[in-house]
C-alpha positions as CSV (number, residue, x, y, z in Angstrom):
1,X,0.0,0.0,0.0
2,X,0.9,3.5,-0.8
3,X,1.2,6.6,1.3
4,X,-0.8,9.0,-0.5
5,X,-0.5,12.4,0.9
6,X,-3.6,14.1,1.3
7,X,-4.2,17.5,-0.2
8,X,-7.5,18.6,1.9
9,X,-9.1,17.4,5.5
10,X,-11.7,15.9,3.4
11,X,-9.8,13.9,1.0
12,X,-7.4,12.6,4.1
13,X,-11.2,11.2,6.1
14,X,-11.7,9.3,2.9
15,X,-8.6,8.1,3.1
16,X,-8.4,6.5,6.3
17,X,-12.1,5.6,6.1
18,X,-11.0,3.5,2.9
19,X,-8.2,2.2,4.7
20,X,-10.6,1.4,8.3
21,X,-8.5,3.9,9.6
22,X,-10.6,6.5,10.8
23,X,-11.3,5.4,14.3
24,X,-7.7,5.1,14.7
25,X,-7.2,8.6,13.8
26,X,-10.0,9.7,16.6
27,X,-8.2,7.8,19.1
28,X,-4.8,9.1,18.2
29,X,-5.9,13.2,17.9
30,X,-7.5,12.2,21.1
31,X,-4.1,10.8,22.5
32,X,-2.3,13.5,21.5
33,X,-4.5,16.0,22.1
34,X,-4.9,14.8,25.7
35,X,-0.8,14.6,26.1
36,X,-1.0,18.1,25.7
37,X,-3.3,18.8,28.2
38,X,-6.0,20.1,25.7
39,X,-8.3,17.1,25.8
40,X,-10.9,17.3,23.1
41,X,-12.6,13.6,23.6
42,X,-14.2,13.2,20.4
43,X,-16.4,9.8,20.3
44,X,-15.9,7.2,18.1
45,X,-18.9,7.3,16.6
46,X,-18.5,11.4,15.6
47,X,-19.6,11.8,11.5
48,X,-16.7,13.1,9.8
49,X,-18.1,16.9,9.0
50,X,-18.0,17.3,13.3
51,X,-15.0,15.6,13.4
52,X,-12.9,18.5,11.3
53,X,-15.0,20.7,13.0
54,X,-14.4,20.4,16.7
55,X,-10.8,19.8,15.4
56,X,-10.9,23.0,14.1
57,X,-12.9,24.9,17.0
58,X,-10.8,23.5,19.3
59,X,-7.6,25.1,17.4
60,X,-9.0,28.2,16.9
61,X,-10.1,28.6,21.0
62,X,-6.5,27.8,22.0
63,X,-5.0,30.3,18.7
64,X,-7.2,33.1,20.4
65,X,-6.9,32.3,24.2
66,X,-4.2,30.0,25.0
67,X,-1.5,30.3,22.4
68,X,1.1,28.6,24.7
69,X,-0.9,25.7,25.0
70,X,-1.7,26.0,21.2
71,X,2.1,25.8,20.2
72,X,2.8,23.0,22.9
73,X,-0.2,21.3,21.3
74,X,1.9,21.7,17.5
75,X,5.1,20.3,19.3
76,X,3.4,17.4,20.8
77,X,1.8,16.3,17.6
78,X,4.6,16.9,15.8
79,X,3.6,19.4,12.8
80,X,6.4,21.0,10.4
81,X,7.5,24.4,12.0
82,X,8.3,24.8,7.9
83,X,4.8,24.3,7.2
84,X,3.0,26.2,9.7
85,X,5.2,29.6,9.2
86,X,3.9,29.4,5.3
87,X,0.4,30.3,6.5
88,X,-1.5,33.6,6.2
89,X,-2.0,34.4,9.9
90,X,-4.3,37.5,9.1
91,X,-7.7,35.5,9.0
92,X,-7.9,33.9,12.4
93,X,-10.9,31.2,11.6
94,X,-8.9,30.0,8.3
95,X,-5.4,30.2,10.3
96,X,-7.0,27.6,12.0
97,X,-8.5,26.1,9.5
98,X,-5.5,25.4,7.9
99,X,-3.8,24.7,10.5
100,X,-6.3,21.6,11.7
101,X,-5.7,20.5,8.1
102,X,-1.7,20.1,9.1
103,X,-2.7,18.4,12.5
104,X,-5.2,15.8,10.9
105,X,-2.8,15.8,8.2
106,X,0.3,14.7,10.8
107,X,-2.0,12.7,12.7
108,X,-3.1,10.5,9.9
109,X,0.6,10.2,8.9
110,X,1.2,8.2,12.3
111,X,-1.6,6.1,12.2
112,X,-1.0,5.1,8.8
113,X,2.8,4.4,9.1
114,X,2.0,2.4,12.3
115,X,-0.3,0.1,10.5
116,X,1.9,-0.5,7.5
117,X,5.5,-0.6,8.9
């Protein structure tokens, strides 16, 4: 199997739900989110659309009001410094936006390489 990388959150769902991934990618943003001390405890059973979105809430909430924790968060998952610094920081809500895409992205990156090697 091939790691494709995925260009946009919603491409990189259908990805791990192709692969029977996607719970595995719950449980690790929850792990990692949860090192952090940010827990976000999404269930299992969350549909994909609330998925990116409390992903993406949650981001945005510790951008705005706990940055600290917010670049701990980035450290702990493990997301390119490189990539994040390439990102228009003048529009809050798509900062974060973008920025969830980069976690997910990361996230997915784990799981996947922890099935397959």
């Amino acid at each position: 199997m091939n790691y494709q990388i995925p260009t946009n959150v919603d491409n990189l769902i259908s990805q791990a739900e192709e692969e029977h991934l996607y719970f595995k990618l719950i449980e690790q943003v929850n792990k990692d989110f949860h090192l952090a001390n940010e827990s976000i405890d999404l269930p299992s059973s969350i549909l994909p659309f609330e998925f990116k979105n409390r992903v993406h809430e949650k981001l945005l909430y510790l951008i705005q009001h706990k940055f600290t924790e917010y670049l701990n968060l980035l450290y702990i998952i493990d997301v390119s410094e490189t990539e994040i610094k390439k990102i228009d920081g003048s529009d809050l809500v798509q900062l974060a936006e973008k920025v969830a895409f980069l976690v997910l992205k990361r996230e997915w990156q784990k799981v996947w390489f922890r099935k397959y090697y």
